[in-house]
N, C-alpha and C positions, 0 to 999 in steps of 0.2 A: 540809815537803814531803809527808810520808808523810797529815797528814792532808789535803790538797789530793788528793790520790789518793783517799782511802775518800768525803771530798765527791762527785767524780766519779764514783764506785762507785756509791756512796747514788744519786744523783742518774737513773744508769742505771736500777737497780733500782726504784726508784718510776715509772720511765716505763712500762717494761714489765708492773707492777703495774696502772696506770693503762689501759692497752691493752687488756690480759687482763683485765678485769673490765668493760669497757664492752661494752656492745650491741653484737653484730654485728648491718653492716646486708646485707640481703637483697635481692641487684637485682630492683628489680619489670621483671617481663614484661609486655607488654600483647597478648593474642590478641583477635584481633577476627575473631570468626565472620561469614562472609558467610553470608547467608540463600541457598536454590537452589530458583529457580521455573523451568518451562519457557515456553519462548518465548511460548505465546498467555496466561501467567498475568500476565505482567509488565505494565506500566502503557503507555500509550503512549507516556509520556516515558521509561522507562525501553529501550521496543522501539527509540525513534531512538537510543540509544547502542549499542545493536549493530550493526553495520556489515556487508553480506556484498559478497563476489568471488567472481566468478565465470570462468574461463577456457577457453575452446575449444579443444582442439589436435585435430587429424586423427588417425586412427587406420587406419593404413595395415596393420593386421593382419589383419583382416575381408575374408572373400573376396566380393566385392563389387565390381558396374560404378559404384557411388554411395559415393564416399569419408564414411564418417561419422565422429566427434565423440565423444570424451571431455570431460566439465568438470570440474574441479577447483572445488572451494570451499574460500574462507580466511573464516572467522567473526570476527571482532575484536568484543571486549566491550572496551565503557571505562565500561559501568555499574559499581556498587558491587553487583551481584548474581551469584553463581553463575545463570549461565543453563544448561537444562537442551534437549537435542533428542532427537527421537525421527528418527534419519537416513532413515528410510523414507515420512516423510511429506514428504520436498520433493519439490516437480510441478514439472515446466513445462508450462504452461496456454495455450492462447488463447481467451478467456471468449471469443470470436464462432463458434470452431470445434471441436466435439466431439473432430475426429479430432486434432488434433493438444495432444496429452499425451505427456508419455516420463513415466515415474515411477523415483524414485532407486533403487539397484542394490544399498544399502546397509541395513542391519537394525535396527544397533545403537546405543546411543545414547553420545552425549556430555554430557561438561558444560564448559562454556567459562568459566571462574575469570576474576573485573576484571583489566582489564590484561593479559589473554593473547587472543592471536592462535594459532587451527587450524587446520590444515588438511585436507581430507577428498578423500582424489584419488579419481578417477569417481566421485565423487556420481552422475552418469548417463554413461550410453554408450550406444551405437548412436545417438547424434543424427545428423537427416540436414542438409545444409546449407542445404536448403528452409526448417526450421522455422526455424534461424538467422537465416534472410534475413526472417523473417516475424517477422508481429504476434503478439504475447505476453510472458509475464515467467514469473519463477522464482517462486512462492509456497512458503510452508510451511503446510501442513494443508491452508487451504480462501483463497477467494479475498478473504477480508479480511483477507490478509497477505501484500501483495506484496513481494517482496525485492529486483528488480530487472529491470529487461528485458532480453531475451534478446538482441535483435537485434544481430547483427554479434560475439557474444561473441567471435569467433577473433581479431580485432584488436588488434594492441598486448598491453596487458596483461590484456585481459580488460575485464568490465564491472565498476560498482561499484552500492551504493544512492544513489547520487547521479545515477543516471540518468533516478530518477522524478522528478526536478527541474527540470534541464534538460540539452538535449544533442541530439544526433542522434537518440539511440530515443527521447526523449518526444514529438518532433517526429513521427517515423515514427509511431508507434502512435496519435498524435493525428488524423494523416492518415488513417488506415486506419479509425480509429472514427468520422468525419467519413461515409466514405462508407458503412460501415454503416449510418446514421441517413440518410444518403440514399437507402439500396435501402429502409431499413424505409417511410420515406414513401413511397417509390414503390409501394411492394407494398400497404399502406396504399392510393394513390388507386386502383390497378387493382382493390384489390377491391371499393372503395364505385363504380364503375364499372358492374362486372361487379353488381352490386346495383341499380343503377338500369335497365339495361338491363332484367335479369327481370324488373322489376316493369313498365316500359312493356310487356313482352308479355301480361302479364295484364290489366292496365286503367290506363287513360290516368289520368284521373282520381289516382287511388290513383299513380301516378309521381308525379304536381306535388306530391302531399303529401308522398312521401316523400325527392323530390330536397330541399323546405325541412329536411324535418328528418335529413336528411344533411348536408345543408352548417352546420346549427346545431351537429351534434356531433360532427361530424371533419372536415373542411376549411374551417372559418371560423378566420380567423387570430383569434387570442386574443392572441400575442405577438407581436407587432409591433417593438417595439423593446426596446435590450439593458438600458435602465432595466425593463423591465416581465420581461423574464428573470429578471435578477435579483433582482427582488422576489419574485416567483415562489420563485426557487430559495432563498432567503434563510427563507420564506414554510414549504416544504418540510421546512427541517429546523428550522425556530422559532429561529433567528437574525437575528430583522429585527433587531437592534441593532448590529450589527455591519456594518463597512463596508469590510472587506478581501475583498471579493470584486470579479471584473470580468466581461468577457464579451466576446465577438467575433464577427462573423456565421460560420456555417456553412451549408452545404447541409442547409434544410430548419429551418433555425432559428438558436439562439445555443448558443455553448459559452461554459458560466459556471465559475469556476471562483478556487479561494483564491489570493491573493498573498502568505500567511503560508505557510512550510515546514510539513510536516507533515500539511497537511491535504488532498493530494491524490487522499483517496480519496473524499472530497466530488463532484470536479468531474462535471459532467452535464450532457448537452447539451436544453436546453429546444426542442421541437418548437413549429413556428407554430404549433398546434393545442391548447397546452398541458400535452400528453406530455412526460414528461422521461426519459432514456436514462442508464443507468448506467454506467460502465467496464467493467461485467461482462456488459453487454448486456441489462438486465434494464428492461421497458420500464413506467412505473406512471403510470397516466391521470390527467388535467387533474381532471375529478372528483373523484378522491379524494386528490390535491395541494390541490385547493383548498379541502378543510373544515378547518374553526377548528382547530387545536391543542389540546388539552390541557394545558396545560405551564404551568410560572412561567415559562418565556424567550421566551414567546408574549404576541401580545396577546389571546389568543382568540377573534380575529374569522376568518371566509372570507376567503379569498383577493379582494383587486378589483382589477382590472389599469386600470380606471381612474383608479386612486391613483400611477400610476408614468408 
């Protein structure tokens, strides 16, 4: 019996020998630094995974016959990057009209960590519900970074960046950029008009010559149909290869524009004249659209609208 016990004893005593002399193991940690770039540093593919909101509420504080507008903004990263802002640089913009700007109310900056959602209350204030009702969007910096459209923000829950996709505001701001591109034509014929006229009071002659070469280099249709916009437009940014674009009549030409996410800061409306119109209102002639490219994505030939 007794030695059936010191077995048992032994037995213990070797395990804990056995224990006490082995490696301890060490739980590995794993920290994974996110890298942190600010908003215009990040990649494109990286800028569609931040997400913003936007929301309107009245601000019946303000002594005032014109109820104005606080927004709140909620930032959502589901990038893998610390993104970084500088809160004084968000606008709201209407690239057609100078006056209507509000700029943010705030200084300081943040950083939005993957997988986190912030939120930033008055981002702006004193909005009036004129600009609301109107054409424009929220950018950050400058106008090659729109975050969302403004219009109607006090509804519901607010706006989202899903607005520049589709929806009510894309729709609206598409309408309101239609008729801009129709005042600029117009403004366009009254002055090659107001041009022909002077010159008939100087000499007849010298009119007939100059009426041909007005109508060869601003109101002779170039674009004609929405194959030859396209080509054009395609032509523009040295993407003939590619075939995710489409187009639709508007006043005074075609709006051409991607069928792929992501790329709507592309769209532009091609003038029958050749002109093509930016989202930012920025107007760049038939001329100098139509010379060869530079480029490997190019064929490096002119523009020929007889090819479309």
């Amino acid at each position: 019996m007794k030695r059936k016990i010191w077995s048992i004893i032994t037995a213990i005593l070797l395990l804990l020998l056995v224990s006490g002399c082995s490696p301890k193991r060490v739980a590995k940690t794993s920290h994974t630094r996110s890298e942190t770039s600010y908003y215009q540093d990040l990649s494109k593919m990286d800028r569609n995974k931040v997400n913003f909101k936007f929301k309107a509420t009245e601000d019946e504080s303000t002594a005032s016959d014109t109820t104005n507008y606080l927004v709140d903004m909620t930032i959502k990263n589901t990038s893998k990057t610390n993104v970084k802002f500088n809160l004084s640089k968000f606008v709201m913009l209407n690239p057609y009209d100078d006056s209507t700007k509000v700029t943010s109310s705030k200084k300081n900056t943040v950083i939005v960590k993957p997988g986190q959602s912030k939120i930033i209350n008055s981002i702006f204030e004193k909005v009036s519900k004129d600009i609301l009702d109107g054409q424009g969007a929220y950018y950050y910096l400058n106008k090659d970074y729109k975050l969302a459209y403004f219009y109607k923000s006090y509804n519901g829950n607010g706006v989202t960046s899903d607005n520049l996709k589709s929806g009510p505001a894309r729709k609206f701001n598409i309408k309101k950029h239609e008729s801009v591109v129709k005042n600029t034509t117009d403004t366009d014929n009254t002055q090659n008009q107001n041009i022909n006229q002077q010159a008939t009071s100087n000499d007849i002659s010298n009119t007939q010559q100059n009426s041909t070469q007005s109508t060869d280099t601003s109101s002779q249709n170039i674009i004609t149909t929405e194959s030859q916009a396209i080509g054009l437009f395609k032509h523009m940014w040295g993407m003939e290869a590619r075939d995710d674009f489409a187009a639709y009549p508007v006043d005074g030409g075609f709006f051409v524009h991607s069928t792929t996410d992501g790329f709507e800061s592309l769209d532009s409306t091609i003038l029958y004249n050749g002109d093509a119109i930016s989202p930012d209102g920025t107007v760049t002639k038939y001329a100098q659209l139509s010379r060869p490219l530079n480029s490997d994505i190019s064929d490096g030939k002119p523009f020929d609208p007889s090819r479309y």
